[in-house]
VMD Tcl script that builds the backbone (N, CA, C; Angstrom):
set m [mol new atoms 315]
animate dup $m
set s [atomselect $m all]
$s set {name element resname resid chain x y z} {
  {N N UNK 1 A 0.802 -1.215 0.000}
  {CA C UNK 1 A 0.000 0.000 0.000}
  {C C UNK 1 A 0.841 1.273 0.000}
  {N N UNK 2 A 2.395 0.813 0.237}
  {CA C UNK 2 A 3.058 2.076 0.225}
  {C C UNK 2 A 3.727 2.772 -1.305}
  {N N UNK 3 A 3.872 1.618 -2.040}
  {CA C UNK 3 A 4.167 1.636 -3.504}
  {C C UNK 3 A 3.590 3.499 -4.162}
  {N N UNK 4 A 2.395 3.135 -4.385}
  {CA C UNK 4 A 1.307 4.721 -4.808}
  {C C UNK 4 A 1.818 5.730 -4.207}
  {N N UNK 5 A 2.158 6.105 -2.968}
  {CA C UNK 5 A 2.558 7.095 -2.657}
  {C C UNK 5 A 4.031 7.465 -2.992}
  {N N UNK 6 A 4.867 6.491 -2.482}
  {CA C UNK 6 A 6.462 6.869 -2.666}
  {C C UNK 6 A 6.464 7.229 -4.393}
  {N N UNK 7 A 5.795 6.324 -5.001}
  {CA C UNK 7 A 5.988 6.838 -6.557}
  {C C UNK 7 A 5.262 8.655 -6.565}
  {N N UNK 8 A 4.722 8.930 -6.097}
  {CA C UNK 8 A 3.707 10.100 -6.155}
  {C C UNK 8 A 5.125 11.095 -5.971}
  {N N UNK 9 A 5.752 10.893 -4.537}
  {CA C UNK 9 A 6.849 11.891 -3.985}
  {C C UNK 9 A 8.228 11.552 -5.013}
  {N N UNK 10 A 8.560 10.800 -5.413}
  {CA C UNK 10 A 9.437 10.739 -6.428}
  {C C UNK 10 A 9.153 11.715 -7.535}
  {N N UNK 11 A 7.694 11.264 -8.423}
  {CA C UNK 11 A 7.862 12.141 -9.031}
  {C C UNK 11 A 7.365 13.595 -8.834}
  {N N UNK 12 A 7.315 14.050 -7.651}
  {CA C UNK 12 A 7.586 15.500 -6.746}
  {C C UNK 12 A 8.674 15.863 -7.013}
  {N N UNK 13 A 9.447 14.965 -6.970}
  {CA C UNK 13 A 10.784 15.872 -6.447}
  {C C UNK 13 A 11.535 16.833 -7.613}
  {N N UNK 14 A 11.080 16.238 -9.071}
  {CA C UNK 14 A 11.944 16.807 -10.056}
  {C C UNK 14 A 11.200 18.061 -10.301}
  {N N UNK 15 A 10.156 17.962 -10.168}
  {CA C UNK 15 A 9.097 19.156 -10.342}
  {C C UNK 15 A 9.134 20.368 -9.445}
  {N N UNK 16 A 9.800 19.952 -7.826}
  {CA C UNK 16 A 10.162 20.868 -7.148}
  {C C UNK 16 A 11.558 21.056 -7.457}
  {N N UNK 17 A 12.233 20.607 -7.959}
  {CA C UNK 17 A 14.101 21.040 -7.968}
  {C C UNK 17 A 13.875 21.754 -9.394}
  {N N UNK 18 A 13.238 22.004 -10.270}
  {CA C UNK 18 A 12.915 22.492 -11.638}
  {C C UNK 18 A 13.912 21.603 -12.596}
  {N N UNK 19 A 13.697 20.326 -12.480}
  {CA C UNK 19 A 14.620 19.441 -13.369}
  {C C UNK 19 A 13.806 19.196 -14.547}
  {N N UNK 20 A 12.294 19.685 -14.844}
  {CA C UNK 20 A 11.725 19.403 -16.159}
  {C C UNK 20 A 11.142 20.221 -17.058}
  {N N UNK 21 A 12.132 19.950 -18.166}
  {CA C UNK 21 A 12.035 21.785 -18.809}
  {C C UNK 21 A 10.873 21.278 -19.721}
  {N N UNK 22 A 10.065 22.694 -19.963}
  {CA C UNK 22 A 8.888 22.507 -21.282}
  {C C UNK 22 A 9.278 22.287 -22.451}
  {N N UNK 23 A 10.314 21.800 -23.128}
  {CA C UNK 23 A 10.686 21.199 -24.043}
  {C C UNK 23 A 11.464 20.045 -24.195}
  {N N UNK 24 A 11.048 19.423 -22.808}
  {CA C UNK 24 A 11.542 17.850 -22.349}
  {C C UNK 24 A 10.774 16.867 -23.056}
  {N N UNK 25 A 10.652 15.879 -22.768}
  {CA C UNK 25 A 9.979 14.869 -22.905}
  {C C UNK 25 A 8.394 15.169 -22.165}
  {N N UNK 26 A 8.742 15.446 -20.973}
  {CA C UNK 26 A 7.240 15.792 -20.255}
  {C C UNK 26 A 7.014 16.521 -20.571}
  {N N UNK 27 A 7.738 17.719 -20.752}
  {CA C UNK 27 A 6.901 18.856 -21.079}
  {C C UNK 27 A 5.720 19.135 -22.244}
  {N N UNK 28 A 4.949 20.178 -22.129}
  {CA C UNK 28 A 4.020 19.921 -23.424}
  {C C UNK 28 A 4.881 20.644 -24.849}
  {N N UNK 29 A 5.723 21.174 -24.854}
  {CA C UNK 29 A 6.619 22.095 -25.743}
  {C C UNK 29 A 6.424 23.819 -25.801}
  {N N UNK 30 A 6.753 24.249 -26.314}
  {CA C UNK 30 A 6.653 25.585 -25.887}
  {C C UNK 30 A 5.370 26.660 -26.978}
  {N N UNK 31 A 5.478 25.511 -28.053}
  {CA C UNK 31 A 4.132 25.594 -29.094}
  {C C UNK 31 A 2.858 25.707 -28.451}
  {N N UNK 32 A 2.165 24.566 -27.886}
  {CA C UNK 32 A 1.118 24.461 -27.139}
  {C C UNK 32 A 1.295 25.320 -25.861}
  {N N UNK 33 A 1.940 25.991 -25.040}
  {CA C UNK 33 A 1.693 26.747 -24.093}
  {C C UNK 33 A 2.041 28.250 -24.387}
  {N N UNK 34 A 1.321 28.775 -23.676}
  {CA C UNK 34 A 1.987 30.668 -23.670}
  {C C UNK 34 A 2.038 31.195 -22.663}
  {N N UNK 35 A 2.918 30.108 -22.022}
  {CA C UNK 35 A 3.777 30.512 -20.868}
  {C C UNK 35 A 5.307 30.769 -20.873}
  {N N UNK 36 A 5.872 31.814 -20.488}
  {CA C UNK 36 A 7.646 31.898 -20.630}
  {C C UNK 36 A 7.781 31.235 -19.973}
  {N N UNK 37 A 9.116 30.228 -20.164}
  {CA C UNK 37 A 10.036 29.849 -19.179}
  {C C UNK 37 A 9.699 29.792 -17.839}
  {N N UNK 38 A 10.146 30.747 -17.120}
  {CA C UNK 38 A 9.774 31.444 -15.736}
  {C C UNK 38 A 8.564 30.624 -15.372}
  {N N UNK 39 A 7.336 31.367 -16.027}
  {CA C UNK 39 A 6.185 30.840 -15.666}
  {C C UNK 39 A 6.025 28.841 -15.534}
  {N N UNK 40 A 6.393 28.262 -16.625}
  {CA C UNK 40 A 6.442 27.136 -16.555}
  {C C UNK 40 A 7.394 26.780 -15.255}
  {N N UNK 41 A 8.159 27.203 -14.977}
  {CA C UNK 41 A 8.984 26.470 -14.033}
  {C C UNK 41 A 8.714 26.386 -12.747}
  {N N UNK 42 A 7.801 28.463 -12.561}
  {CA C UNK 42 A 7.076 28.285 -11.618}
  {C C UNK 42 A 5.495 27.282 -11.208}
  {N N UNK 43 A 5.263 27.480 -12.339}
  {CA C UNK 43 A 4.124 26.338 -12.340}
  {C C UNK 43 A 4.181 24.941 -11.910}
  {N N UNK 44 A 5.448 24.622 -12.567}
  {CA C UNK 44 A 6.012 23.604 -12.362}
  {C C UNK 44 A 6.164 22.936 -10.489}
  {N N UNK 45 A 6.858 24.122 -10.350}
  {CA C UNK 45 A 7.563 23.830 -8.496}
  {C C UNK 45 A 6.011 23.860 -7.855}
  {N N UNK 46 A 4.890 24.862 -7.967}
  {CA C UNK 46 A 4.088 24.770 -7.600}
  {C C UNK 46 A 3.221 23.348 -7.278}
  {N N UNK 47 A 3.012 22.708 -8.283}
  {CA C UNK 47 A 2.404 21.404 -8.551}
  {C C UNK 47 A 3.432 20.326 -7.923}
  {N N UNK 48 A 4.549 20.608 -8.148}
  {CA C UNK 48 A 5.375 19.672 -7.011}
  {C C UNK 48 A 5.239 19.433 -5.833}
  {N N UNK 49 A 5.485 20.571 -5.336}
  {CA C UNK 49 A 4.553 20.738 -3.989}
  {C C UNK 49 A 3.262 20.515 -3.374}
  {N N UNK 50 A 2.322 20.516 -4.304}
  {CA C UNK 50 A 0.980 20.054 -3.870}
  {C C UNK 50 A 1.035 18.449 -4.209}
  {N N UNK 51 A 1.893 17.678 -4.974}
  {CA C UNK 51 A 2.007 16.408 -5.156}
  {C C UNK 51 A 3.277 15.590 -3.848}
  {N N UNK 52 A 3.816 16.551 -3.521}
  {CA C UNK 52 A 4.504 16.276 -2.594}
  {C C UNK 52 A 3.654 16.086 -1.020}
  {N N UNK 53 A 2.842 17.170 -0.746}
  {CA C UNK 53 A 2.004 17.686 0.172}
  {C C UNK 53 A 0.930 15.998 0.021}
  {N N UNK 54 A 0.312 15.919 -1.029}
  {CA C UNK 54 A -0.282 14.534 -0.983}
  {C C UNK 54 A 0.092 13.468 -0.627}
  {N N UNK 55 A 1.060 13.468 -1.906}
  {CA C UNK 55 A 2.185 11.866 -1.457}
  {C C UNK 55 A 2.080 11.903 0.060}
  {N N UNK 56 A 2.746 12.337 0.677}
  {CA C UNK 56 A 3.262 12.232 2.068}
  {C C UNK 56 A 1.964 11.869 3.111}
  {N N UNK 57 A 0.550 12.839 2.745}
  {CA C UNK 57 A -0.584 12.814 3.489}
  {C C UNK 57 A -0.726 10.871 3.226}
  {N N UNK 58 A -0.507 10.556 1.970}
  {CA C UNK 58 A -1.274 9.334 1.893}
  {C C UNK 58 A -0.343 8.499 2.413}
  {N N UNK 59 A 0.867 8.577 2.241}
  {CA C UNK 59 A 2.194 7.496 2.608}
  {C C UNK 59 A 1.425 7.767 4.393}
  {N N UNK 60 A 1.460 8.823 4.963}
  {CA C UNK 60 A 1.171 8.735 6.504}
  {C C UNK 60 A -0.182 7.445 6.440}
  {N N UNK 61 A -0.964 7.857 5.932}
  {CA C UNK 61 A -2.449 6.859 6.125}
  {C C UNK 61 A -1.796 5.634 5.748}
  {N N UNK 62 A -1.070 4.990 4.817}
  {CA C UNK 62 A -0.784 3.966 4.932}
  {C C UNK 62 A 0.451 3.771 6.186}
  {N N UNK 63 A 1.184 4.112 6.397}
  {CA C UNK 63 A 1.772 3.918 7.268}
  {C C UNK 63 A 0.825 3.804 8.403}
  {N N UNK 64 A -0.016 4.851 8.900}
  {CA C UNK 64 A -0.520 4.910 10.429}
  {C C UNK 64 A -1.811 4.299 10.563}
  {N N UNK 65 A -2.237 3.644 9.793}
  {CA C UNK 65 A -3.672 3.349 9.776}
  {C C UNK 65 A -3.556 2.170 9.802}
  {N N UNK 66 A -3.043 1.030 9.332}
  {CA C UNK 66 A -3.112 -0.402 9.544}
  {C C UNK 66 A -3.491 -0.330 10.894}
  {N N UNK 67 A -4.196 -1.941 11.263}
  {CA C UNK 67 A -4.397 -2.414 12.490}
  {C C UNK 67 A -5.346 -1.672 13.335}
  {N N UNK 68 A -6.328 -0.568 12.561}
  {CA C UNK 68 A -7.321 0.268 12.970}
  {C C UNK 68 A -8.637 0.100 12.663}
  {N N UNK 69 A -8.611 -1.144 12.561}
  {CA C UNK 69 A -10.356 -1.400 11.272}
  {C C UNK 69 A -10.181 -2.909 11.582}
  {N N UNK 70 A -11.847 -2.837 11.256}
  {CA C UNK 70 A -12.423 -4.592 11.919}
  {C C UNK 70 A -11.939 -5.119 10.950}
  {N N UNK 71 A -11.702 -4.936 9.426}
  {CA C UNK 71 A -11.455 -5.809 8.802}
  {C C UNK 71 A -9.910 -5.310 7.392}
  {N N UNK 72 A -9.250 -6.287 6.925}
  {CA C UNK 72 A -8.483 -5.372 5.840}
  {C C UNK 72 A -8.681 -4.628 4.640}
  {N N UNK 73 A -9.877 -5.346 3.991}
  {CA C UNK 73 A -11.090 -4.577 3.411}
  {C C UNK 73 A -11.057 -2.972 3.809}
  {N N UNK 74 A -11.786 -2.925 4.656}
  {CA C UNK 74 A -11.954 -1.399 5.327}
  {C C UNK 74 A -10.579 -0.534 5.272}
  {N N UNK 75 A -9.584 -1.410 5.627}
  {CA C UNK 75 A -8.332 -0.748 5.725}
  {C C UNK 75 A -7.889 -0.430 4.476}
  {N N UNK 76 A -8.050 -1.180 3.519}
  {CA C UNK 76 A -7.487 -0.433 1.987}
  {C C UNK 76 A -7.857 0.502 1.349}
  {N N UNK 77 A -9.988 -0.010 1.802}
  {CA C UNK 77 A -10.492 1.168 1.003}
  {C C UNK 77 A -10.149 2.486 1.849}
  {N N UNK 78 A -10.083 2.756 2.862}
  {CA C UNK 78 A -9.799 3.949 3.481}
  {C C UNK 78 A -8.577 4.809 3.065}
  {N N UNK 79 A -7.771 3.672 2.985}
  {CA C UNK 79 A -6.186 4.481 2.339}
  {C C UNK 79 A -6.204 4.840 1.134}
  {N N UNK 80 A -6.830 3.826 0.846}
  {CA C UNK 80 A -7.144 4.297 -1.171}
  {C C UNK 80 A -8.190 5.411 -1.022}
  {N N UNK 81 A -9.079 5.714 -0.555}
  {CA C UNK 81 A -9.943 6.964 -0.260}
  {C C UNK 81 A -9.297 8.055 0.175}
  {N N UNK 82 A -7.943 8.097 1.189}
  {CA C UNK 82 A -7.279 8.964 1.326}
  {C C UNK 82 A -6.471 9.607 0.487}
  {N N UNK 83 A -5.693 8.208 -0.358}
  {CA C UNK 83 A -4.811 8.718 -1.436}
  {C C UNK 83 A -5.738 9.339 -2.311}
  {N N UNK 84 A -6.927 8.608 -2.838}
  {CA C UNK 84 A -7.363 10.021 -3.979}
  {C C UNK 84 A -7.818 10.739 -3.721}
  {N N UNK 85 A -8.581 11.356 -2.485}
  {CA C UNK 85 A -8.335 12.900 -2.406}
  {C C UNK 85 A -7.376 13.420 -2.274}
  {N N UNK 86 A -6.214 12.994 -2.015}
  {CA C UNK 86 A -4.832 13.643 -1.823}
  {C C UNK 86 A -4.475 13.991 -3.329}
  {N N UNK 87 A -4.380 13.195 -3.923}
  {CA C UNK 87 A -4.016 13.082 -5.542}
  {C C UNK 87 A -4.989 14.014 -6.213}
  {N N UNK 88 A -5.927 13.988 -5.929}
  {CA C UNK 88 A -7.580 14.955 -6.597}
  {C C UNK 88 A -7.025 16.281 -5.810}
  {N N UNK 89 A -6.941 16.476 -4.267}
  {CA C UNK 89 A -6.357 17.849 -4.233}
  {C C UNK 89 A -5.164 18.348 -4.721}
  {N N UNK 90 A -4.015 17.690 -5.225}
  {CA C UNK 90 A -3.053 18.054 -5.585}
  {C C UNK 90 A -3.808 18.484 -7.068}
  {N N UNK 91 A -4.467 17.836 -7.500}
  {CA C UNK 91 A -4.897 18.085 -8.955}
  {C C UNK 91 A -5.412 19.271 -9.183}
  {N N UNK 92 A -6.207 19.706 -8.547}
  {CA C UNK 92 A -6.922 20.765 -8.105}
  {C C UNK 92 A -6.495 22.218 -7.827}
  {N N UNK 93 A -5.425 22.135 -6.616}
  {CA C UNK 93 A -4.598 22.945 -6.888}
  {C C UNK 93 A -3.281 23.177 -7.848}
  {N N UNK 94 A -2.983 22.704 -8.605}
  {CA C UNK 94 A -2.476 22.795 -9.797}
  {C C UNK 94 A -2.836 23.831 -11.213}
  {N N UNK 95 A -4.320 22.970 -11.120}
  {CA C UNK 95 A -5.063 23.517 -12.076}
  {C C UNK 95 A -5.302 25.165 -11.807}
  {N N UNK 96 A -5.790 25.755 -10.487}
  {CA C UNK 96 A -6.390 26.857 -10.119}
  {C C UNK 96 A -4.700 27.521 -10.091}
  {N N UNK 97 A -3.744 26.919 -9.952}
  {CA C UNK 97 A -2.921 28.013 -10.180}
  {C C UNK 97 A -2.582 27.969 -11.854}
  {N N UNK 98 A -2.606 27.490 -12.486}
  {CA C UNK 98 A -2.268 27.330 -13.880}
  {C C UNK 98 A -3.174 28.085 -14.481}
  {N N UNK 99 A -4.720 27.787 -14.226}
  {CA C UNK 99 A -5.747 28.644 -14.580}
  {C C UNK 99 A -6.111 30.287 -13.874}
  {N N UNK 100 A -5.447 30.216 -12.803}
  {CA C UNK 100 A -5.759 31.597 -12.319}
  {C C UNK 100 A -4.316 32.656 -12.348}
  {N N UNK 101 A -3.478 32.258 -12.968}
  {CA C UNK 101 A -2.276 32.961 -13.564}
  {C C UNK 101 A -1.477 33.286 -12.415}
  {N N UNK 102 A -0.299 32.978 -12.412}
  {CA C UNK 102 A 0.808 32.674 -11.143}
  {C C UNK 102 A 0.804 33.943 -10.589}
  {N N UNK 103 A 0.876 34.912 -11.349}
  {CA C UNK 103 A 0.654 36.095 -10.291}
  {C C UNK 103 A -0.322 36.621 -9.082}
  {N N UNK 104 A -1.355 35.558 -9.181}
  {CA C UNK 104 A -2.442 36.054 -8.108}
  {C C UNK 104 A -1.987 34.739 -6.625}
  {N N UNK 105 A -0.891 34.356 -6.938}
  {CA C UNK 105 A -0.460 33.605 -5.853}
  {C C UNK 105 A 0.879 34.078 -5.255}
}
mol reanalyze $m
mol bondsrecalc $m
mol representation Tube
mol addrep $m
């Protein structure tokens, strides 16, 4: 159950160190966006952070939550219920800063 998360904070980390440029492989290229540089990178660290901020919320629920529920059933779906709102809020805030233009943050 810990697999989903550690992958989540891994790929945090390049997104917060600005290791993925918009004309990477991930990136979308610089065609499809009309964002400078700057902006992408800030965008970038931003969303790291809210994927980082998740990862970690859900790695805790799996870590601290076993052995808390009548059955293991209950125990997965709960962690898996935790991780995707964690993952859905990281998503979320991503979007509202991408869509509401980095300067109003």
């Amino acid at each position: 159950m810990v697999i989903g998360p550690i992958v989540l904070i891994l790929a945090a980390v390049p997104m917060l160190c600005g290791q993925l440029s918009p004309r990477g492989p991930l990136g979308p290229g610089s065609d499809t966006t009309h964002m400078s540089d700057d902006e992408w990178y800030r965008t970038t660290r931003v969303a790291g952070g809210a994927f980082l901020v998740g990862g970690l919320i859900w790695l805790l629920a799996a870590v601290l939550l076993p052995g808390h529920f009548d059955t293991v059933r209950q125990e997965r779906e709960t962690i898996a219920f935790i991780g995707a709102i964690a993952v859905a809020a990281a998503l979320v805030v991503s979007v509202l800063y991408v869509e509401g233009g980095s300067e109003d943050w």
